[in-house]
Structures are given as structure tokens and as C-alpha cells.
C-alpha positions as CSV (number, residue, x, y, z in Angstrom):
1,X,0.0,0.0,0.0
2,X,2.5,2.3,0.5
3,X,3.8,1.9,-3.2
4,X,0.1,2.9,-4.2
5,X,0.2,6.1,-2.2
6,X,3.9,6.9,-3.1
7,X,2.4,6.8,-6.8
8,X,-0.5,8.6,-6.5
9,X,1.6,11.3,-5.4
10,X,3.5,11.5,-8.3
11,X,2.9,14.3,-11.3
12,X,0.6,13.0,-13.7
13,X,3.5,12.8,-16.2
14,X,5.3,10.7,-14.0
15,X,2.5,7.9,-13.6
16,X,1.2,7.8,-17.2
17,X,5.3,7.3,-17.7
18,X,4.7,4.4,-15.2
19,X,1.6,3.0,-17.2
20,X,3.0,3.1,-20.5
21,X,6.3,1.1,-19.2
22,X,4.2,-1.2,-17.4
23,X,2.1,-1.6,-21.0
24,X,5.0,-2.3,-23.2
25,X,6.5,-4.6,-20.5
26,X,3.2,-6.5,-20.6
27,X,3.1,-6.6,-24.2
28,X,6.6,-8.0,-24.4
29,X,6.1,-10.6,-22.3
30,X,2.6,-11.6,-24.4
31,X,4.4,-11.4,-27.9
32,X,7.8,-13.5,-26.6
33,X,5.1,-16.4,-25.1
34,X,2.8,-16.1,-28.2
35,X,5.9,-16.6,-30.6
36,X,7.1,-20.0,-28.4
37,X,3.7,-20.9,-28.8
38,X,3.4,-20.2,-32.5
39,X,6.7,-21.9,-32.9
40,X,5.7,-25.4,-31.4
41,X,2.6,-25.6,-33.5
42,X,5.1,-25.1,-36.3
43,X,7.5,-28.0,-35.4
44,X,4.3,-30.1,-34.6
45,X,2.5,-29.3,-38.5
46,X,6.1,-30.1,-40.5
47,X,6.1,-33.3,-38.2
48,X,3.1,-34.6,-39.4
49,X,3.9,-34.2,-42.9
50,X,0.6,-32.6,-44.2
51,X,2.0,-32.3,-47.5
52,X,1.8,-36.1,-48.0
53,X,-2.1,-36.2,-46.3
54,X,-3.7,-34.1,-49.5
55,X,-3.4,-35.4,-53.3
56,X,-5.1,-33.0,-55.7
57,X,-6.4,-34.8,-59.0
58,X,-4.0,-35.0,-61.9
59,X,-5.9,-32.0,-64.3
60,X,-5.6,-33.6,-68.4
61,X,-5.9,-31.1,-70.9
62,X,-7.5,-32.1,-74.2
63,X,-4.6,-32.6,-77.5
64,X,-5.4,-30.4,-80.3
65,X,-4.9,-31.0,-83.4
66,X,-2.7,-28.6,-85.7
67,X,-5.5,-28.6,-88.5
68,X,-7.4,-27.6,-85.1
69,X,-5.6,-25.1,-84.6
70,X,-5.0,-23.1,-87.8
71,X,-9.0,-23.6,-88.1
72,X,-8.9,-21.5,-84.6
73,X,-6.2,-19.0,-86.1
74,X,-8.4,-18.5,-89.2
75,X,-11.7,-17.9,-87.5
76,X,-9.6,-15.6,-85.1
77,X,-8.2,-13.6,-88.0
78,X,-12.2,-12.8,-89.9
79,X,-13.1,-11.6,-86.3
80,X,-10.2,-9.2,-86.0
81,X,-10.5,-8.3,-89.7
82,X,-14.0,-7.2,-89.8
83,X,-14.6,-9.8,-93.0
84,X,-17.0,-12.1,-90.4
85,X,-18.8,-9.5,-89.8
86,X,-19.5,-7.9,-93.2
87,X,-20.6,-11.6,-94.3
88,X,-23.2,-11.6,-91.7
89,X,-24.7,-8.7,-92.9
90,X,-24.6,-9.6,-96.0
91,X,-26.1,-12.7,-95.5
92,X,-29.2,-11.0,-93.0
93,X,-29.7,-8.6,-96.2
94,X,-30.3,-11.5,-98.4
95,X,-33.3,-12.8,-96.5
């Protein structure tokens, strides 16, 4: 108790000084536990080896043919040129 009253008789400066040490102290002491913590769980996940627990499914992608593809190119080309789309109207004029 008499660390209570020697305090409150302190300047105001003097005891939110003392508050803010006590803080930081406090918060020091949290973060160095929280990382020994952090670290353990760590250690215990690479033991375990999850990277051998999950097998994603092989993902096969469809063989295209070169005709295939110059077919693609083509139709890719009248789209870009403008000639796709003055047949279409041509053709809707027609009927």
C-alpha cells in the first residue's frame, strides 16, 4: 500500500510514464510467449507431414490438333479483320 500512495503522489506525467512502461512490458512478455507458442505448433505441423495427407487430382488437358488449330487462327483472323462481320450482314440482307 504504500507503493500505491507513493504513486499517487506523483505528477501526472510521472504515472502515465509508469503505465506506459508497465504496458510495453506487458506486451513484451505476451508477444515473446505467443511466438514460443506459434513456434511449437510449427515444429508439430512439419512433423506430421501434411504435405503427403492431400493429393489434388491429376488436371488432363485435351490434344489439339494442328489442323485444329489453324481452323482457330483462321476464325480468329475474320473476327479481328472485320470480313466475319460484313458476311453476316450480307447474308441477313439477303433474307
Amino acid at each position: 500500500m504504500e507503493i500505491l500512495k507513493k504513486l499517487q503522489r506523483q505528477p501526472e506525467s510521472v504515472r502515465k510514464l509508469i503505465v506506459w512502461l508497465v504496458a510495453i512490458i506487458l506486451g513484451l512478455v505476451m508477444l515473446f510467449f505467443w511466438v514460443k507458442i506459434f513456434s511449437r505448433r510449427i515444429e508439430k505441423l512439419e512433423k506430421e507431414n501434411l504435405g503427403g495427407k492431400f493429393k489434388l487430382p491429376a488436371i488432363e488437358f485435351p490434344q489439339i490438333a494442328t489442323n485444329e488449330l489453324n481452323l482457330l487462327e483462321e476464325i480468329a483472323r475474320e473476327a479481328t479483320s472485320g470480313a466475319f462481320i460484313s458476311e453476316a450482314t450480307s447474308a441477313n440482307n439477303e433474307e
